[in-house]
FINUMAR-946307 format. One line per field, with one value per residue (C-alpha): residue number from 1; residue in three letters; x, y negated, z. Coordinates in pm, whole numbers. Layout:
resi: (NUM;...)
resn: (ALA;...)
east: (X;...)
north: (Y;...)
up: (Z;...)
end
This chain:
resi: (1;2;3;4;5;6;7;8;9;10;11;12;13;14;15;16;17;18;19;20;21;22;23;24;25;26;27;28;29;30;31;32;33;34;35;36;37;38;39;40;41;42;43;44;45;46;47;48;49;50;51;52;53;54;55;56;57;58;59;60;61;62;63;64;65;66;67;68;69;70;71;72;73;74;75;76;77;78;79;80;81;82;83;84;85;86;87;88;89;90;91;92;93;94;95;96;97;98;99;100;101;102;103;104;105;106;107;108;109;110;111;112;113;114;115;116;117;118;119;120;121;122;123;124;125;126;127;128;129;130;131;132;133;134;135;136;137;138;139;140;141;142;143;144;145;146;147;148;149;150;151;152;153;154;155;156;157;158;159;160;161;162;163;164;165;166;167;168;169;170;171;172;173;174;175;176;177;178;179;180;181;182;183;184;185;186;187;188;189;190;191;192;193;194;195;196;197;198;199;200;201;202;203;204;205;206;207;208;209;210;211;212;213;214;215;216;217;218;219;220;221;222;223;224;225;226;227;228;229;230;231;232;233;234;235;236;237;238;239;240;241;242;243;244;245;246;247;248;249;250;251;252;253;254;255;256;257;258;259;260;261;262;263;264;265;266;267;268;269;270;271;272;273;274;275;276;277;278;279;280;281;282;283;284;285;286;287;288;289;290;291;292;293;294;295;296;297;298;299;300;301;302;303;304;305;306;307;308;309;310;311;312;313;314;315;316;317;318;319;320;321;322;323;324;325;326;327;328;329;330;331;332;333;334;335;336;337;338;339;340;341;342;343;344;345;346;347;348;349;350;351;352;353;354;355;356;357;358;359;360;361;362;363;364;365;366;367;368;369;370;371;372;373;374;375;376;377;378;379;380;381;382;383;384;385;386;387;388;389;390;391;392;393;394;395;396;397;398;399;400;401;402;403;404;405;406;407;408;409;410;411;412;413;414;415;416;417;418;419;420;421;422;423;424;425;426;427;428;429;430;431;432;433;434;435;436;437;438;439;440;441;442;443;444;445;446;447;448;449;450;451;452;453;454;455;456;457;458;459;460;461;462;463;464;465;466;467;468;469;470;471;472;473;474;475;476;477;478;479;480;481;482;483;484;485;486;487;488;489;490;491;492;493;494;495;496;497;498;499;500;501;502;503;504;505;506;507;508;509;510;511;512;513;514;515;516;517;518;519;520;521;522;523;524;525;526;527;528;529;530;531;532;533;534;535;536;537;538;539;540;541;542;543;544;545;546;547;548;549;550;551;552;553;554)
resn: (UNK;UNK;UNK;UNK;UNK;UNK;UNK;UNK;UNK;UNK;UNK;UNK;UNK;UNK;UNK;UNK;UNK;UNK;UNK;UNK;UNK;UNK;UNK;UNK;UNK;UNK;UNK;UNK;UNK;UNK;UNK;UNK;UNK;UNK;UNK;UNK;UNK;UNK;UNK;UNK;UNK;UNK;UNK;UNK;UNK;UNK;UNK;UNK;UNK;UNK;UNK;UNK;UNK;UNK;UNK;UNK;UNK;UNK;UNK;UNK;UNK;UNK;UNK;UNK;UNK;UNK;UNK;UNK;UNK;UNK;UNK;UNK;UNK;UNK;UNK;UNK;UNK;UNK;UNK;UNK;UNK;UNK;UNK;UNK;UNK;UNK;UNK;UNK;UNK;UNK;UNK;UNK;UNK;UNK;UNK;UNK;UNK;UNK;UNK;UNK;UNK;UNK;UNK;UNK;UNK;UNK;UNK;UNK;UNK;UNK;UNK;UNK;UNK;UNK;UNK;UNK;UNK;UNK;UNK;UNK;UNK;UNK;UNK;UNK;UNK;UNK;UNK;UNK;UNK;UNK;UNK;UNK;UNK;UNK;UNK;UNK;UNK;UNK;UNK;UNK;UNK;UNK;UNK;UNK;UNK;UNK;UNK;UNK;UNK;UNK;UNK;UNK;UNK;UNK;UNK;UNK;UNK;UNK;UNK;UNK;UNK;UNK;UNK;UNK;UNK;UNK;UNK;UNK;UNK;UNK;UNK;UNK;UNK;UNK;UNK;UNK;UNK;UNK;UNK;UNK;UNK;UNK;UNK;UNK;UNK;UNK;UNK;UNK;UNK;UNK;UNK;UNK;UNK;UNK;UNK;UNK;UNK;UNK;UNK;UNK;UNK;UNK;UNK;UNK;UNK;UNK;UNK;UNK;UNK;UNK;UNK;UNK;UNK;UNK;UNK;UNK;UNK;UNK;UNK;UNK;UNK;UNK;UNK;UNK;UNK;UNK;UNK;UNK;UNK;UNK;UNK;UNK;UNK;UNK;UNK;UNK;UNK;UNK;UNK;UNK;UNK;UNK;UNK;UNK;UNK;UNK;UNK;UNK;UNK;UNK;UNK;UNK;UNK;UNK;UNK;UNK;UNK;UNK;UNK;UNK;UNK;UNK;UNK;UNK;UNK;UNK;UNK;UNK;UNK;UNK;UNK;UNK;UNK;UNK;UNK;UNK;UNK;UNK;UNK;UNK;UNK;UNK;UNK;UNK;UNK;UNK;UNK;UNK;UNK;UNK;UNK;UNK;UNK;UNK;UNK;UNK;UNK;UNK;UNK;UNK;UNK;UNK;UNK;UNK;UNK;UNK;UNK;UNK;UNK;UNK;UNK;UNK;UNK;UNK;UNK;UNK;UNK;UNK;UNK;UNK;UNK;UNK;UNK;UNK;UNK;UNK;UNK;UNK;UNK;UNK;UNK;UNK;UNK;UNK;UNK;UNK;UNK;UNK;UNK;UNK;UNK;UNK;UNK;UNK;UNK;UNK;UNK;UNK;UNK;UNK;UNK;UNK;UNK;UNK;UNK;UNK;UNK;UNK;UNK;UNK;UNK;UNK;UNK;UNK;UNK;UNK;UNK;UNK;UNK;UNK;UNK;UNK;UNK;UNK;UNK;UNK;UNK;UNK;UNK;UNK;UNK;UNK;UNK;UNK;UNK;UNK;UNK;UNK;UNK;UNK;UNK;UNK;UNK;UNK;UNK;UNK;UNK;UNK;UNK;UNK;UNK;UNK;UNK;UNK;UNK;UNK;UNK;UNK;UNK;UNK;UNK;UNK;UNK;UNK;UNK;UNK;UNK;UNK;UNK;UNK;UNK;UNK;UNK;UNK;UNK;UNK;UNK;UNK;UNK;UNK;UNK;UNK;UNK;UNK;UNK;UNK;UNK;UNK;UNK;UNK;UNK;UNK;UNK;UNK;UNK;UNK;UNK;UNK;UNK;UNK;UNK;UNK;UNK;UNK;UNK;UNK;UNK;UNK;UNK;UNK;UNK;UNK;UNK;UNK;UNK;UNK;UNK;UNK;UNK;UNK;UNK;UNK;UNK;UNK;UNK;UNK;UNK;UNK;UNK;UNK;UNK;UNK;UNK;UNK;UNK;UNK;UNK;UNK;UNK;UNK;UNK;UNK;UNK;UNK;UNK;UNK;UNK;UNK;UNK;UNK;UNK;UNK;UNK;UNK;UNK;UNK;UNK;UNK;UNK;UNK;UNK;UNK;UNK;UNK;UNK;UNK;UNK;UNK;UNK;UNK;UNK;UNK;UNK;UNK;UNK;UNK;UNK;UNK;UNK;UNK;UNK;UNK;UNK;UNK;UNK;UNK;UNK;UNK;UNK;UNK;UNK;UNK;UNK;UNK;UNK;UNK;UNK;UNK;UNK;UNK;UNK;UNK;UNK;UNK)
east: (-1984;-1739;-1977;-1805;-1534;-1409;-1322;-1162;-965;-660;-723;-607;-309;-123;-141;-169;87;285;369;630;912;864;784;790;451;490;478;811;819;1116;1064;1097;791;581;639;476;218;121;123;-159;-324;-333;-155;-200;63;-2;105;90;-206;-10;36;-285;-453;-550;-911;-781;-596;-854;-1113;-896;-627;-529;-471;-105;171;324;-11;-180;-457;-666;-670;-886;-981;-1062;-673;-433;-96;-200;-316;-4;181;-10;53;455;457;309;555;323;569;686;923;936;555;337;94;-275;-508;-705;-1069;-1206;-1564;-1480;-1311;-1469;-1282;-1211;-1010;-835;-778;-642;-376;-288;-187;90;238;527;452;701;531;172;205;302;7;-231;-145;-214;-592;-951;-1012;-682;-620;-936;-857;-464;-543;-660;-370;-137;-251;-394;-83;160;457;712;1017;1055;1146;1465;1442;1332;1023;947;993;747;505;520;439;165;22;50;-120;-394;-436;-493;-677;-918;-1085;-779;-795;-1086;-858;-544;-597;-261;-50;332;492;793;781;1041;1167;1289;1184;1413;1720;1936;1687;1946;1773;1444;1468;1358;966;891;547;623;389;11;-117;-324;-618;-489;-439;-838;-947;-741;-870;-1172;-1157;-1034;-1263;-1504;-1350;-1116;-1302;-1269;-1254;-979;-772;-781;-717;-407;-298;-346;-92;196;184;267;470;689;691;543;567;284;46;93;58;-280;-400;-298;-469;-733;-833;-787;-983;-1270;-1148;-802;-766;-415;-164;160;368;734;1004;675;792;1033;806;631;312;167;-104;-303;-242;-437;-691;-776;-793;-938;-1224;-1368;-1291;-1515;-1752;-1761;-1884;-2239;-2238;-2382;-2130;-2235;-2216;-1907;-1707;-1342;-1124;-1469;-1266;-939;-911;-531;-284;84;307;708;916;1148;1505;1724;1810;1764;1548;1350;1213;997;652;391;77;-117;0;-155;-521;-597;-618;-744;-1030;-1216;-1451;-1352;-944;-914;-553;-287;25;324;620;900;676;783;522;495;193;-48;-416;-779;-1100;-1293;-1585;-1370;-1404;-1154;-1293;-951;-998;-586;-337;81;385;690;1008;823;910;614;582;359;56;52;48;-201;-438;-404;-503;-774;-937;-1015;-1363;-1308;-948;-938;-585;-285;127;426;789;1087;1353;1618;1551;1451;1092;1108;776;667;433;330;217;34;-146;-299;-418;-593;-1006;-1148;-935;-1051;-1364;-1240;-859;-898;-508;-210;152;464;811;998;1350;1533;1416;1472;1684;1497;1312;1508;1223;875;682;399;61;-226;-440;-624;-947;-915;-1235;-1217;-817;-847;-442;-97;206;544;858;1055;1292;1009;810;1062;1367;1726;1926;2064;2202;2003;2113;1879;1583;1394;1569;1262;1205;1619;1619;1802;1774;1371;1356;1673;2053;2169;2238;2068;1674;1528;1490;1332;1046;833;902;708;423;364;311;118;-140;-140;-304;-698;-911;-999;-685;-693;-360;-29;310;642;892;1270;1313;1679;1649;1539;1185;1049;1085;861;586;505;470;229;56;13;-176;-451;-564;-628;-882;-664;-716;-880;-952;-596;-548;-251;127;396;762;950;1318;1587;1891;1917;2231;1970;1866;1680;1664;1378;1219;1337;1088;866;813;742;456;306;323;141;-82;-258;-272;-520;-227;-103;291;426;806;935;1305;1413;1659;1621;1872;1735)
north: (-3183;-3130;-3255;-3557;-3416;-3481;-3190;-3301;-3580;-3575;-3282;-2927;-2905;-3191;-3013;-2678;-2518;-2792;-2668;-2403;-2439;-2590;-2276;-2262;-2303;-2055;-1682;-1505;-1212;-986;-576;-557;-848;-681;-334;-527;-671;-332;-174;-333;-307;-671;-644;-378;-439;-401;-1;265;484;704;503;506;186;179;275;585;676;637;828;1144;1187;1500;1328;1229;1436;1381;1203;1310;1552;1365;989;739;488;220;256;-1;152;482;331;155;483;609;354;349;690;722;515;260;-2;-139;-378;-542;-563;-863;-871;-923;-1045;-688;-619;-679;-560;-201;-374;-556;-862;-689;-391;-698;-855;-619;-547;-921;-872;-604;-809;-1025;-1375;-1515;-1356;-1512;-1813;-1661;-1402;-1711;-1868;-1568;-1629;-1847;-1517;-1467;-1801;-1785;-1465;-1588;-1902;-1833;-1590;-1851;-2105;-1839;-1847;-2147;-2150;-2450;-2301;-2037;-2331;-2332;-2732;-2754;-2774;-3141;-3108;-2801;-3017;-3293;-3062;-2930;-3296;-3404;-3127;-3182;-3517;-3468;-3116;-3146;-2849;-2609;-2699;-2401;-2155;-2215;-2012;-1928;-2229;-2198;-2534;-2653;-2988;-3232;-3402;-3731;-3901;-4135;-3885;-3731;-3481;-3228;-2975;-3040;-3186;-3565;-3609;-3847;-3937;-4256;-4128;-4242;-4434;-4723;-4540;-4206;-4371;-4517;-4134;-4000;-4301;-4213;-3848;-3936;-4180;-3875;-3610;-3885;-3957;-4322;-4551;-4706;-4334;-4308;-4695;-4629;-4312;-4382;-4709;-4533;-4192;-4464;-4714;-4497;-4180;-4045;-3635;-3593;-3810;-3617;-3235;-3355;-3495;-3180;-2977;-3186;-3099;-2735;-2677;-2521;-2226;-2255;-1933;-1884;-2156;-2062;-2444;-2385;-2593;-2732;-2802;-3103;-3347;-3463;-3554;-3547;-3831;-3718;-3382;-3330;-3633;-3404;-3088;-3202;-3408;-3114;-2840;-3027;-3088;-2702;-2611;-2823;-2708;-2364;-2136;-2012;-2315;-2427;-2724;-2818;-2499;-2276;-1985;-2041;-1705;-1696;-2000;-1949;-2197;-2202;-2382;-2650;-2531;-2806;-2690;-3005;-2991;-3325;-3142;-2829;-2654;-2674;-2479;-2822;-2918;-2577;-2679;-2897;-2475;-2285;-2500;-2356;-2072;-1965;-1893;-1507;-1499;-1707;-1652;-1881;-1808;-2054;-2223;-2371;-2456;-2556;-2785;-2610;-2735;-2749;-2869;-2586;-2640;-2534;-2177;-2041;-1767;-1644;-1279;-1207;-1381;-1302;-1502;-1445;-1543;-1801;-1986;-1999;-2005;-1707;-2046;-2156;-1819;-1706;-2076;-2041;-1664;-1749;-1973;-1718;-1622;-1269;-1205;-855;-828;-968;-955;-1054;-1032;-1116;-1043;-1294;-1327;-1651;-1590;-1741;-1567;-1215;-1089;-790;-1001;-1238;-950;-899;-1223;-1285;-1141;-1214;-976;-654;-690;-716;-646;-349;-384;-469;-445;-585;-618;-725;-474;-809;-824;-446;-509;-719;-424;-260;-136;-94;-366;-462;-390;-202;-183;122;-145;-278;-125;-166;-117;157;109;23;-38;-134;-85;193;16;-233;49;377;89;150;486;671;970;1278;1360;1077;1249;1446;1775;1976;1796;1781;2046;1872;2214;2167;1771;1656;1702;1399;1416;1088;1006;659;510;716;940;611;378;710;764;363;381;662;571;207;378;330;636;473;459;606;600;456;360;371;164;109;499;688;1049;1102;963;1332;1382;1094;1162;1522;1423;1193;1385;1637;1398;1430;1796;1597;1341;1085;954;1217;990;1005;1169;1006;896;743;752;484;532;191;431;655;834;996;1308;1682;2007;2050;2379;2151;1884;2113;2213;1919;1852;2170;2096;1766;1962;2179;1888;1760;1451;1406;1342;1103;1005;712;653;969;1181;1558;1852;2132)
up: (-933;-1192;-1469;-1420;-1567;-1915;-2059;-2439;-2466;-2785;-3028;-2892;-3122;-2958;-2656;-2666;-2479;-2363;-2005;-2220;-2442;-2798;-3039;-3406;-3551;-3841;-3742;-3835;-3635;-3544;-3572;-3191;-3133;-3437;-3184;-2887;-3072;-3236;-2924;-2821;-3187;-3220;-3555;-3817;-4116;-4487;-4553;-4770;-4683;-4522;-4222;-3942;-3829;-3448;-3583;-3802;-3516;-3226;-3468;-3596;-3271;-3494;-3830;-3728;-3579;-3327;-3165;-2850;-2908;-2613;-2583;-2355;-2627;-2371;-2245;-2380;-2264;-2463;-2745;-2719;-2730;-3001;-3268;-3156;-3140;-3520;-3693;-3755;-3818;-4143;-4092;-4447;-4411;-4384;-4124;-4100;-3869;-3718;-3767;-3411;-3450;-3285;-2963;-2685;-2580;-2227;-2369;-2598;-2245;-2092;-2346;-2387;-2018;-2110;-2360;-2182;-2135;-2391;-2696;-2599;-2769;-3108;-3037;-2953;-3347;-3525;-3520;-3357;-3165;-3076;-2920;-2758;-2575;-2502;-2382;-2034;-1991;-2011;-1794;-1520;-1282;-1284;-1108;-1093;-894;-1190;-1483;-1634;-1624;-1267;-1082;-1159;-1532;-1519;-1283;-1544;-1817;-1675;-1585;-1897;-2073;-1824;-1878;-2235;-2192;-1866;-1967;-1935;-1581;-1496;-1637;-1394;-1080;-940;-863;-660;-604;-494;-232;-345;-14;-108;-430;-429;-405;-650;-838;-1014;-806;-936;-1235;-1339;-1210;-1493;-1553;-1827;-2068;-1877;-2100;-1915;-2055;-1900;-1573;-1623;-1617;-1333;-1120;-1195;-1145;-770;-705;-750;-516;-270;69;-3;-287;-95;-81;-431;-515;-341;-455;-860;-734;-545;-735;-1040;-928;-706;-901;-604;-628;-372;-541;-864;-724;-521;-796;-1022;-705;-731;-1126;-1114;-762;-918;-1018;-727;-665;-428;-338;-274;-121;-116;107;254;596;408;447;766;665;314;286;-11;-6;328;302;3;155;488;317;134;430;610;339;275;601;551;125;11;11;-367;-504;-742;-560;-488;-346;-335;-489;-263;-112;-57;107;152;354;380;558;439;310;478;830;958;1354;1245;961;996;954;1227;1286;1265;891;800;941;667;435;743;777;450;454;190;296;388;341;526;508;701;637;912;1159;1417;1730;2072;2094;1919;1944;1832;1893;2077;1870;1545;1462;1195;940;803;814;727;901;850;1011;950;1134;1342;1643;1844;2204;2390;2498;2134;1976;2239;2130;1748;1711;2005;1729;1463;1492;1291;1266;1079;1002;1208;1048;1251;1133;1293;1079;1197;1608;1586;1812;2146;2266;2307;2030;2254;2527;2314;2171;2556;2606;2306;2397;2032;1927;2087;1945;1574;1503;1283;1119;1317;1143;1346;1246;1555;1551;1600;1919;2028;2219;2502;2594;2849;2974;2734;2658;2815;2622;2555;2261;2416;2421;2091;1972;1568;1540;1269;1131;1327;1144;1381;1352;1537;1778;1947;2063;2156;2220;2069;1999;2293;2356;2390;2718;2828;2746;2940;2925;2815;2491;2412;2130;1876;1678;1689;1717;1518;1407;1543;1898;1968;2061;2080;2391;2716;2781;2964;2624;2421;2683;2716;2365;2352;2648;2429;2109;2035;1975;1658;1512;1152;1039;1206;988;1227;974;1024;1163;1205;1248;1630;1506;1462;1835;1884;1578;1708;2003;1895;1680;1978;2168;1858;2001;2326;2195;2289;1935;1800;1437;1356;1000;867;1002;817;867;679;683;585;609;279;453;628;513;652;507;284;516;809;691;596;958;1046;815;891;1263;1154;916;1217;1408;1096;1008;738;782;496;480;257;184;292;141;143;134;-37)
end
């Protein structure tokens, strides 16, 4: 379908890199640069013989001192080390352009990626090949909230280098934008969205490039008018969505829950979602290569203005999409047709406010839900994740990661939660955090008396929670859980992980082989014989007992 498009419009060196900051079209480059571009052997200087080209020095790794005596020649970063390591600098030199023949372009590829971003576009000017290899590097990931100028003046950039270059369009596949709410308000945040300089023959072509992939000639008759006469911003990031969908790879929409509806945005998105599901899934059409959609909500705290589950439909409804993430939603109305079946496989929300019915109807219409996130890092959920999780069939059947993140919330559970994921038959890996499941600190003299040697157990004093909060989650745990993280732990965790790890010898989950303990609190901190104690506890138990962010006392 893209045939249609035309890919060369204005010569490439009116263009060419026009999304980034004016650069100086003669090559001057400073010791420091001439290091980074060395590093990756993209520049040998004129030197006495003495000094070792990348070739002399990938050929004879003994000819130089001090040089490695072993080196991978397909590794960048060490033939990076080798040439700074050799001295193989000389400043006053001039450079020259390096024989290539002895490099495939993937090893040249892969060390254009270590050099930083800013230095590209001098690297791009030094040669035909060069350029070649730099150009899709640059215009792979695009992001307009990282700008100096603002996130308009980047978006404008970008559209007008587009315009002018269609065929750069196949090599963007990362785009993060920023929605501008008003766009008639004050844009010192953003920066001017000025789109003066469409030409009436530049405004021909992107008329007809929507008229190709719009539902309706009347759609994109109307959005080629507004997105021009009004400055409209939405009009100009679906049509910039639009001409880089073939190769669309993740879509990250910032501040997205500031507008209400977006017209041409979704009439986009929903056409060709609905088209996908009747197209072969290996052919090359709009958004076929989306695998990843990220949604956050808007920035202005205003109630009238928010994110719903429905305005994320329009991304969910591809095939294609095995990663959503939503980041703010806010949702009490939730619903689909019951015909619809959703084929996201991942699925994370954070900090939403969803009620328990909702929840319960949107993860109800995922087909083969694989991995489920929740984090509530603020309090702001007004349902229960953990009894969600028990009225949601589909899941049993194919839920094989679960991570939740609901410690703001600890302290609702006076008494353990209810749930059981004893039946989920594919759950293979649990990550939650340590408060939601053994409830807050108390004192040890709580505990059951029996299992209250803080010598053996801890040096705190405290424990988390009671002995019926540790069995619930115990009896909760699927036999074919692999691993299980416990994040956000204080010292008193240890009590609970062996005990865990004990119920391994009974074939209560007999698969496990590997637990995590994740520690926030760096005051924290065990002897190192202590600890190892514990792991060899773990060890005999066949787990493997990992700590993060944990100090240790030798």
């Amino acid at each position: 379908m893209f045939t249609h498009l035309q890919t060369m419009r204005t010569p490439i060196h009116k263009t060419l890199l026009s999304i980034t900051d004016p650069l100086p079209t003669e090559i001057n480059l400073s010791r420091a640069q001439s290091q980074v571009l060395l590093s990756t052997g993209m520049l040998i200087p004129s030197s006495p013989p003495h000094v070792a080209t990348m070739a002399q020095v990938l050929d004879e790794p003994n000819s130089l001192d001090p040089v490695p005596t072993k080196i991978n020649p397909t590794d960048p970063c060490a033939q990076s080390q080798v040439l700074l390591s050799t001295g193989a600098l000389n400043a006053n030199s001039q450079p020259l352009v390096a024989t290539m023949s002895h490099l495939p372009n993937e090893l040249w590829l892969q060390a254009l990626d270590c050099v930083p971003r800013s230095d590209l576009p001098s690297v791009s000017r030094t040669s035909k090949h060069f350029h070649e290899l730099v150009e899709p590097i640059l215009y792979r990931d695009f992001d307009s909230t990282k700008h100096k100028d603002g996130p308009n003046i980047a978006l404008v950039r970008l559209l007008r280098t587009l315009v002018n270059r269609p065929d750069l369009a196949y090599h963007v596949k990362n785009i993060t934008l920023r929605v501008m709410i008003d766009p008639h308000a004050e844009r010192l945040q953003f920066g001017t969205l000025d789109i003066s300089f469409l030409t009436s023959d530049d405004q021909a072509w992107m008329k007809k490039q929507m008229s190709l992939f719009a539902p309706t000639k009347g759609i994109s008759d109307n959005w080629i008018s507004i997105m021009v006469s009004e400055t409209n911003w939405e009009g100009v990031a679906a049509f910039l969505l639009l001409i880089v969908s073939q190769n669309l790879q993740s879509l990250i929409m910032k501040n997205y829950g500031a507008m209400s509806q977006y017209q041409f945005i979704h009439h986009l998105m929903r056409y060709w979602a609905d088209l996908s599901r009747t197209l072969d899934h290996e052919g090359c059409h709009p958004f076929s290569q989306m695998g990843e959609i990220c949604l956050y909500k808007n920035d202005d705290i205003r109630p009238s203005n928010f994110l719903s589950l429905r305005t994320t439909l329009p991304y969910l409804k591809y095939n294609f999409v095995s990663q959503f993430i939503g980041h703010g939603i806010s949702d009490a109305s939730f619903q689909l047709d019951s015909n619809t079946i959703l084929t996201t496989q991942s699925v994370a929300l954070h900090d939403c406010r969803i009620t328990n019915a909702t929840l319960k109807r949107f993860l109800g219409s995922f087909g083969s839900l694989k991995i489920f996130q929740w984090v509530d890092e603020n309090a702001v959920s007004v349902g229960d994740i953990f009894t969600v999780l028990q009225d949601v069939p589909g899941l049993k059947g194919h839920l094989e990661e679960l991570i939740i993140d609901n410690a703001s919330n600890a302290d609702a559970y006076t008494s353990p939660p209810a749930y059981d994921w004893s039946k989920y038959r594919a759950l293979r890996s649990i990550t939650v955090d340590a408060a939601s499941i053994f409830g807050v600190i108390k004192p040890i003299l709580e505990m059951d008396p029996s299992h209250s040697d803080p010598d053996l157990y801890g040096q705190t004093g405290d424990t988390y929670g009671s002995v019926k909060h540790l069995g619930t989650f115990i009896n909760a745990l699927p036999s074919t859980l692999e691993t299980l993280k416990i994040t956000k732990c204080q010292s008193p965790i240890f009590d609970c992980a062996l005990r865990i790890i004990s119920h391994k010898r009974k074939n209560t989950f007999y698969k496990l082989n590997q637990m995590t303990l994740s520690f926030d609190d760096t005051i924290l901190a065990h002897r190192r014989a202590r600890l190892n104690e514990y792991m060899m506890i773990a060890r005999k138990s066949g787990v493997k007992l990992v700590l993060l962010g944990y100090r240790i006392i030798e």
